[in-house]
C-alpha positions as CSV (number, residue, x, y, z in Angstrom):
1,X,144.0,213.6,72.2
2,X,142.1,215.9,75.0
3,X,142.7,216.7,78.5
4,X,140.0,216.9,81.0
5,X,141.4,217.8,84.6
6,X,144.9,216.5,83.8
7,X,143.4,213.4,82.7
8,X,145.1,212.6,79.4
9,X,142.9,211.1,76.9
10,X,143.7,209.3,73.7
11,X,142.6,207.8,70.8
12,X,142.9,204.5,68.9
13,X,144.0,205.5,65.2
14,X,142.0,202.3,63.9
15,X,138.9,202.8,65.1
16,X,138.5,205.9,67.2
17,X,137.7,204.8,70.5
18,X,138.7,206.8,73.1
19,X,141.1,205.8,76.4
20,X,141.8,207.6,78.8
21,X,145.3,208.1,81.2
22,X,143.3,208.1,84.5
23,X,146.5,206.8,86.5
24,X,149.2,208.2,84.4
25,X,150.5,204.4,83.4
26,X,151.8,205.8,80.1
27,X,155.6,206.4,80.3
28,X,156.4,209.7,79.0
29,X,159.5,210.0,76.0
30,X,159.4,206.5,74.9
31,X,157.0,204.6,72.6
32,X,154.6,201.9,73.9
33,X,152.0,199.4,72.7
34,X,148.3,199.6,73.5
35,X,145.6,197.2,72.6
36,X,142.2,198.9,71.8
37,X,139.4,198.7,74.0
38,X,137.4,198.9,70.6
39,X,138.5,197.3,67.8
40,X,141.2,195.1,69.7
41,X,143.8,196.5,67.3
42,X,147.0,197.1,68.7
43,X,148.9,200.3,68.2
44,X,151.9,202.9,69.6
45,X,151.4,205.7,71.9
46,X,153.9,207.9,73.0
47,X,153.6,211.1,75.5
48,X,155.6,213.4,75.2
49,X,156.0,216.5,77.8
50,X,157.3,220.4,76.2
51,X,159.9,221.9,77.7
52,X,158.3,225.3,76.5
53,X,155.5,225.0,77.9
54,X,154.8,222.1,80.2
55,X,152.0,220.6,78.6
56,X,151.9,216.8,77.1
57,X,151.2,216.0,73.8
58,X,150.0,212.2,72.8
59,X,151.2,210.7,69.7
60,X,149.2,207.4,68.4
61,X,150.2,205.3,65.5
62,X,149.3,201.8,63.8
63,X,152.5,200.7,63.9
64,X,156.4,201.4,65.9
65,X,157.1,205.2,64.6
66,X,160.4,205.7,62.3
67,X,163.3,206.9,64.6
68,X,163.2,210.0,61.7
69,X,159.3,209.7,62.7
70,X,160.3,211.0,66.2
71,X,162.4,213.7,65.1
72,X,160.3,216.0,63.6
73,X,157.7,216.0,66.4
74,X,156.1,219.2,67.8
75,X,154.1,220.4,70.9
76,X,151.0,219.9,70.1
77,X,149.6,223.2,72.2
78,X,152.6,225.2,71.2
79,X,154.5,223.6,68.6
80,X,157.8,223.8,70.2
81,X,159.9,221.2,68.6
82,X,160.8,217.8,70.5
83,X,164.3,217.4,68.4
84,X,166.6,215.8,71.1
85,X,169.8,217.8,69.6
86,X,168.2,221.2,69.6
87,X,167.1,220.1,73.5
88,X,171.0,218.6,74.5
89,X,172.4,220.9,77.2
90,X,169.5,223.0,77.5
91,X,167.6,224.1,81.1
92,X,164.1,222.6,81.0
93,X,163.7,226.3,82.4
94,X,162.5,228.4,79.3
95,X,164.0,231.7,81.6
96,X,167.5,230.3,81.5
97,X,168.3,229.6,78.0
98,X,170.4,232.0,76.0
């Protein structure tokens, strides 16, 4: 995954090819399908935005992740965890957590 002027950028974990996010149609927090431009695989892609630090990481896999999969997920700029429990009742503001 790359960025290039908020223009999020993924790749196909089959063959490679790149695609890129030009009109933001990816829904962020939930897994989706994509076919590949490329190889005409067909794989999941999920976006995911840090609540440390604002940034979005993209996750691509061959197949539907593992609920357990999806758990241990990190930032991939900061490597704040995603973990929904650790997140419950928390500010998305960083400054107003205890």
């Amino acid at each position: 995954m790359t960025t290039d002027r908020d223009v999020l950028t993924l790749q196909c974990p089959f063959c490679g090819h790149g695609h890129a996010d030009e009109y933001e149609c990816l829904v962020g927090e939930q897994a989706q399908t994509m076919k590949c431009a490329g190889c005409g695989q067909q794989f999941s892609v999920l976006v995911r935005e840090c609540w440390e630090c604002g940034e979005e990481s993209v996750f691509p896999w061959k197949s539907t992740p593992a609920p357990e999969t999806l758990a241990l997920l990190s930032c991939n700029r900061c490597g704040a965890p995603f973990d929904e429990a650790a997140r419950e009742g928390e500010s998305p503001d960083p400054a107003q957590r205890i």
